[in-house]
Every structure is written in structure tokens, then in C-alpha cells.
C-alpha positions as CSV (number, residue, x, y, z in Angstrom):
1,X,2.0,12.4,16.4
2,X,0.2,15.1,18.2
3,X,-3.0,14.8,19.1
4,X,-4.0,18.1,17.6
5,X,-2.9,16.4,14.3
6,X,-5.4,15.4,11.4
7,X,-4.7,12.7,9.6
8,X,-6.2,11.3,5.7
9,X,-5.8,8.2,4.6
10,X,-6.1,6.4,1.2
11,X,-6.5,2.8,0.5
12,X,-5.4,1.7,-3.1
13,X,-7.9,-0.8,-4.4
14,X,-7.8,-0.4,-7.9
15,X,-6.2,-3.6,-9.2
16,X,-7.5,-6.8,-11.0
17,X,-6.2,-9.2,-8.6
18,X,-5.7,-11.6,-11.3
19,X,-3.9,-14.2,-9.4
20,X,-7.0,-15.0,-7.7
21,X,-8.1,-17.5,-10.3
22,X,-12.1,-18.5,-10.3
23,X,-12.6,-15.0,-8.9
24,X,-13.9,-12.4,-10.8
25,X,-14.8,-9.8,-8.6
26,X,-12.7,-6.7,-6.5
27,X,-10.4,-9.0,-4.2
28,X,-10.2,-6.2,-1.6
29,X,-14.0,-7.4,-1.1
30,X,-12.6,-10.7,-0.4
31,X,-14.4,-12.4,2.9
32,X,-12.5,-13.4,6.0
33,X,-15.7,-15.0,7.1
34,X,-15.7,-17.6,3.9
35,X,-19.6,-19.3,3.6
36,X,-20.7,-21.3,0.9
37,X,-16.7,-21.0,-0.3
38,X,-13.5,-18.9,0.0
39,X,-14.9,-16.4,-2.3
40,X,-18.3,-15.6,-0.4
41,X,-18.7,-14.3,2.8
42,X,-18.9,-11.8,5.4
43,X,-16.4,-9.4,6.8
44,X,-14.9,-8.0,3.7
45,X,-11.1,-7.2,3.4
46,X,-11.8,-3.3,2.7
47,X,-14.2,-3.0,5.2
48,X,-11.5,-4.3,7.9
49,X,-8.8,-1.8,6.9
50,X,-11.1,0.9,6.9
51,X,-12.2,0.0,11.0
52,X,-8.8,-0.2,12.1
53,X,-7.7,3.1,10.1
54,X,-7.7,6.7,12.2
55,X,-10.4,8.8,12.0
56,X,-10.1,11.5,9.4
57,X,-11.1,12.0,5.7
58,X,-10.5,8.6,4.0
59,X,-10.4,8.3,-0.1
60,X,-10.6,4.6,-1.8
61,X,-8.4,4.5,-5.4
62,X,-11.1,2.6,-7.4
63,X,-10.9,0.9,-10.7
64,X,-11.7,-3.2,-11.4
65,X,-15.3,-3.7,-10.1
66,X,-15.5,-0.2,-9.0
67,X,-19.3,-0.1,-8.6
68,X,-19.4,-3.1,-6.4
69,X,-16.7,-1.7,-3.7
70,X,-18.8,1.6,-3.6
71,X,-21.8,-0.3,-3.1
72,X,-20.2,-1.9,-0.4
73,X,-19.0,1.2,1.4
74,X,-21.5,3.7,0.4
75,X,-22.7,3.9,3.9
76,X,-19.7,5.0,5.2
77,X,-18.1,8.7,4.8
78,X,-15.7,8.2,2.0
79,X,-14.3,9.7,-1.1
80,X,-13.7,7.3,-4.1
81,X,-11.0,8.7,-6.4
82,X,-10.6,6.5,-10.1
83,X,-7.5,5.7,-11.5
84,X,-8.5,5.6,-14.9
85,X,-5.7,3.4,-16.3
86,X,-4.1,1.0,-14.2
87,X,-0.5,2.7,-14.1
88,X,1.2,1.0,-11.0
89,X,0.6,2.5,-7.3
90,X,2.1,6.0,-8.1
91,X,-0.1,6.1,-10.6
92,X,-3.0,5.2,-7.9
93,X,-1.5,8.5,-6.1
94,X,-1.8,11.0,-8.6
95,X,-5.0,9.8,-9.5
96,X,-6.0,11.1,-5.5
97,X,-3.9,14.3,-5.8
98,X,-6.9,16.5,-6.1
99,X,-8.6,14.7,-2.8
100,X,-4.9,15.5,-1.1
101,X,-4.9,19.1,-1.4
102,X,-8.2,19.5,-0.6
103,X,-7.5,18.2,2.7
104,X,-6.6,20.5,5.2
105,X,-3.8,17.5,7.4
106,X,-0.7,17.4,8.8
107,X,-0.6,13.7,8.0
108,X,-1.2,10.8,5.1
109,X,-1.2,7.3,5.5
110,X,-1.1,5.2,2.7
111,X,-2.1,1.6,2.7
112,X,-2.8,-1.4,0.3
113,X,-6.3,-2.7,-0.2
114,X,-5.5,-6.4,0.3
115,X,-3.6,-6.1,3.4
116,X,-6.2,-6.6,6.2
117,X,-4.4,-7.3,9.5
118,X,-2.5,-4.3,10.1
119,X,-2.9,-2.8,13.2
120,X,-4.6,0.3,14.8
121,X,-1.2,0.6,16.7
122,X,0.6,0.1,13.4
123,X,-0.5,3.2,11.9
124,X,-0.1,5.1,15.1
125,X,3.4,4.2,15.3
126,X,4.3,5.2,11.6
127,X,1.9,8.3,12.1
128,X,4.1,9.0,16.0
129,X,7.5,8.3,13.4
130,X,6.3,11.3,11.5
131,X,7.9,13.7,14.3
132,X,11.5,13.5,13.1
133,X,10.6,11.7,9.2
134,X,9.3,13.6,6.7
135,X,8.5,9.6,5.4
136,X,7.7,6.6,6.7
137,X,8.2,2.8,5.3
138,X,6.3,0.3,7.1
139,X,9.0,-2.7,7.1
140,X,9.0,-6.2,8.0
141,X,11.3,-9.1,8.4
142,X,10.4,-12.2,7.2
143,X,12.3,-15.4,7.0
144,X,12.2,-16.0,3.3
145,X,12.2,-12.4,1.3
146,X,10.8,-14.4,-1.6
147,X,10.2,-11.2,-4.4
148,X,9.6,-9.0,-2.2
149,X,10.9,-5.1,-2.4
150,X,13.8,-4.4,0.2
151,X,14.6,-1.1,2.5
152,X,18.3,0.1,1.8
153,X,19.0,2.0,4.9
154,X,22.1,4.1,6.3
155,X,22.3,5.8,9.7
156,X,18.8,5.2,10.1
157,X,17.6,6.4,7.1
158,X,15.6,4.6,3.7
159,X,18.4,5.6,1.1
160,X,16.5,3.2,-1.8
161,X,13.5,0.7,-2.4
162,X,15.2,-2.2,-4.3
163,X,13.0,-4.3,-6.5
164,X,13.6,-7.8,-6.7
165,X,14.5,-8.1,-10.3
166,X,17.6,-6.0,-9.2
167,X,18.3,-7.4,-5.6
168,X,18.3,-11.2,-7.2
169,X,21.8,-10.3,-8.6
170,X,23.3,-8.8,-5.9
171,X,26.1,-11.0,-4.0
172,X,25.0,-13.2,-1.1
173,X,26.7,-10.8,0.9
174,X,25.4,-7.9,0.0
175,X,21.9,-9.8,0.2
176,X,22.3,-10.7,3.8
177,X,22.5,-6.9,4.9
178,X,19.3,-6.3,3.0
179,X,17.1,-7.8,5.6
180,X,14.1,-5.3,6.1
181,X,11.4,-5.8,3.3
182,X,8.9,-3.4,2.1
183,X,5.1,-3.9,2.9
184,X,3.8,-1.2,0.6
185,X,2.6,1.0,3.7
186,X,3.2,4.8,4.4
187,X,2.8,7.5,6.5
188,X,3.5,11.0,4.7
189,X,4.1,14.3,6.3
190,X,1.1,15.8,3.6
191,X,3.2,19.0,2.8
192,X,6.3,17.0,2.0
193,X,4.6,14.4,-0.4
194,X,2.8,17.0,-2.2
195,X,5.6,18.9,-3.1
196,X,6.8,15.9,-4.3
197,X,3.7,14.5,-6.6
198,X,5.0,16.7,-9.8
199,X,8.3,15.1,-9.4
200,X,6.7,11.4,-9.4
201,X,4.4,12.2,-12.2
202,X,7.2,13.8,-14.4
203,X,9.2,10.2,-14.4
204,X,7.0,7.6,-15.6
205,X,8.7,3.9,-16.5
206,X,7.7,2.1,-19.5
207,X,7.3,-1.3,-18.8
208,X,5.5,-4.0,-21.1
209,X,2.5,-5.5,-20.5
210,X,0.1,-7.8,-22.5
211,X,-3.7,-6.2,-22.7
212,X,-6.0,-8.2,-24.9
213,X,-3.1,-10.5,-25.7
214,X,-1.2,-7.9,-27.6
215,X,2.4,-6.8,-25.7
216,X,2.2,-3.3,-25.3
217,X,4.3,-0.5,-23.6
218,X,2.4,1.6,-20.8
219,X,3.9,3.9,-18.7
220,X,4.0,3.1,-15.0
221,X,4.6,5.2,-12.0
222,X,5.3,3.8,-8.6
223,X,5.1,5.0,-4.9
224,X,8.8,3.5,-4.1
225,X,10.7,6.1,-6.0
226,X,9.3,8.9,-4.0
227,X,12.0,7.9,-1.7
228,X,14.7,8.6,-4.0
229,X,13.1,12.2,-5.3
230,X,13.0,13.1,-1.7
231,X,16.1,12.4,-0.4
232,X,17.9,14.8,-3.0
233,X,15.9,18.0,-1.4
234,X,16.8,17.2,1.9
235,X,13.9,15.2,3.4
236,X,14.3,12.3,6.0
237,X,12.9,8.9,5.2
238,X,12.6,6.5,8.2
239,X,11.1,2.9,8.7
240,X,9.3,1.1,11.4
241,X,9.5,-2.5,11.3
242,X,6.3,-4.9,12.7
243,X,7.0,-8.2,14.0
244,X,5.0,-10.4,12.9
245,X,5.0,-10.5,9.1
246,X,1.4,-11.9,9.4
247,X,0.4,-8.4,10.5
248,X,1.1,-7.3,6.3
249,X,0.6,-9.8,4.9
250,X,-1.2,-9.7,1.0
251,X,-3.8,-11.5,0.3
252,X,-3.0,-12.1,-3.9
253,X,-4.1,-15.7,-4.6
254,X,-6.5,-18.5,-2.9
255,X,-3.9,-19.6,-0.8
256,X,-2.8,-16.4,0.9
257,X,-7.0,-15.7,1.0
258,X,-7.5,-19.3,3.3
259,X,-4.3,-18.5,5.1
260,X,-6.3,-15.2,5.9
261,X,-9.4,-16.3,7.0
262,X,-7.6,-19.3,9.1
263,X,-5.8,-16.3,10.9
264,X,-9.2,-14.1,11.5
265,X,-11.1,-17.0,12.5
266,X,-8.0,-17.1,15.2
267,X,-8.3,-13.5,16.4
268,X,-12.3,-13.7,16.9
């Protein structure tokens, strides 16, 4: 990335977190300094993304508990976009189109709100991939994919985003050559991913869910198929894959939250 170059970012943090059971409360406000117990603190999860992000105008997607995570960002200069329903991470996209075009960048970067360790070098380096990608994936490598999403990738380039539920079936084989995983972190040329926003929104998936214990169909949209809108117009996706899978890690239940706070009480 140039120097010259402005960059936005927006941190999703609109979800429930409802695998963190006892909890109640935004888990990107999550402590990594635990006190009394895991779930009270200092050093909040949101607050530690948002330090090792680039400067630039920042937006925070904002949903479950959204009073308490601007209460605990207020100071700082940020823009909070809602996402009215909770419609997948697409869906936490559109909801901050109109921050996007107000912004006048060259580049996006796009990261989860439970995923504190990534580095300020991180982001550079999918920000520096920018110069010949149109797209980046942040990828990683772990030893057991477990559920996670996986980067289908020809000469060098992110053909797909395969879901689990599909990549379960797939021959051995064919499993073994799907070894780069999917963290849920981008970097965007801006022009390229707004010319492809109408194109997302347009193809919604229905999926079921249960709300108020009643089964319902919603429609969902998701950040992973932007790849395959792209590709057809001629855009180039690339990936840049971290090391350590402890650098994006997700912090979704009580154990990944201790694991977490063990690892932070490490680095300080």
C-alpha cells in the first residue's frame, strides 16, 4: 500500500454471541484482563482491535447490546452503523454501505469483532496485497480445520469460499488440498467492493432459524460470496496466510475467552 493511501475500516460486532453461556452482554466487550471472573474486566476485546487497526475513519456494525459498546467507545472517533436485523456478515456490510461511500479511500479492511490478536503488521500486509488484488482473504493454517470455511485457490487466486457443510463431503483427497482456512478478515480495494454491494444484496439465502422458539425462514447475506460475484467481472482475489493461527483466533465460548486472556496475559 502506498503511503499516500487512506484506508477505512469496519469492525462487525453485531452478533449475540450466544455460545457464551452465563453471558449476557456484547462479547466483543469481553475482558482480556478477567477480575472478579472471565466475564469482568479490563481491556476489552473491541477496544484492542480498534488500537492495533490503521488510522483512518473506522465504523462499528452494532446490534445486541448496542448502547453498551457505544458507551464504551464514545470517546473515541467512530461511526456506529446498525444492522437492524441480524442477516449474516453481508448483511453487516450493507448495513455500512452509506458510511462506505461517504468515505473518500482507496482502501477497506474488514475485520470481526471477536478476533483480538491480529496484528498491526497483519493488516498492513493484506492492505500492501491490495497492489495487484482487487481482494484480499486473510488465511490461516491450522492443524485441525474443525468447521471452519476453506480458501479454494488456483494460480494464486481465491476461486471459492467453501463452507463446511459442503467441504465435509468432499473426498479425503480432495480435502487434503484444501488446506488454507478462512478467518473472516479482508482488505478491499473500496472502488471494487462497492461496485459489487448491489450484486451481494440482490442474492440473499434463506436459511432457517429458530426466534422465540418458532422455526422461521430469514434471509441471509454473507461476505464470502463476494468472491464469487467478483471473479466473473474480472477482478483478482488473493490471500495472505498468518502463521500462527493464534493470531485469528475467535473468541465464541468461555473456553476460547480463557484461552484468550491466558494468551494476553503472555504478551504483557
Amino acid at each position: 500500500m502506498e503511503p499516500t493511501q487512506k484506508t477505512a475500516s469496519i469492525i462487525l460486532a453485531a452478533g449475540r454471541g450466544s455460545r457464551m453461556i452465563g453471558y449476557e452482554g456484547s462479547k466483543t466487550l469481553l475482558p482480556l484482563i478477567p477480575e472478579a471472573s472471565p466475564y469482568s474486566g479490563t481491556r476489552p476485546i473491541l477496544l484492542h482491535i480498534i488500537y492495533n487497526l490503521p488510522p483512518g475513519p473506522m465504523a462499528v456494525v452494532v446490534n445486541h447490546r448496542k448502547e453498551d459498546i457505544i458507551s464504551a467507545t464514545h470517546h473515541l472517533d467512530i461511526i456506529y452503523c446498525e444492522q437492524p436485523v441480524l442477516n449474516g456478515t453481508g448483511g453487516a456490510l450493507l448495513a455500512a454501505r452509506n458510511f462506505l461511500e461517504k468515505q473518500d479511500c482507496e482502501n477497506l479492511l474488514i475485520t470481526m469483532g471477536d478476533v483480538p490478536f491480529v496484528k498491526p503488521e497483519t493488516y498492513a500486509s493484506l492492505l500492501g496485497a491490495l497492489h495487484d488484488h482487487d481482494l484480499v482473504v486473510l488465511g490461516f493454517m491450522p492443524r485441525h480445520k474443525k468447521q471452519y470455511g476453506v480458501l479454494e485457490i488456483q494460480e494464486n487466486q481465491v476461486r471459492r469460499i467453501i463452507e463446511w457443510k459442503y467441504w465435509k463431503n468432499y473426498s479425503q483427497e480432495k480435502q487434503t488440498t484444501l488446506s488454507v482456512c478462512n478467518s473472516g478478515i479482508y482488505a478491499a480495494k473500496m472502488e471494487s467492493l462497492l461496485a459489487s454491494l448491489s450484486v451481494l444484496a440482490s442474492k440473499p439465502h434463506v436459511v432457517q432459524k429458530e426466534i422465540n422458539g418458532v422455526l422461521k425462514d430469514q434471509e441471509e447475506f454473507f461476505i464470502t460470496d463476494l468472491v464469487e460475484y467478483l471473479h466473473p467481472e474480472n477482478y483478482s482475489i488473493g490471500t495472505i496466510v498468518c502463521e500462527d493461527e493464534r493470531e485469528v483466533m475467535g473468541i465464541d465460548d468461555l473456553s476460547a475467552l480463557l484461552k484468550a486472556q491466558e494468551i494476553y496475559r503472555r504478551q504483557v
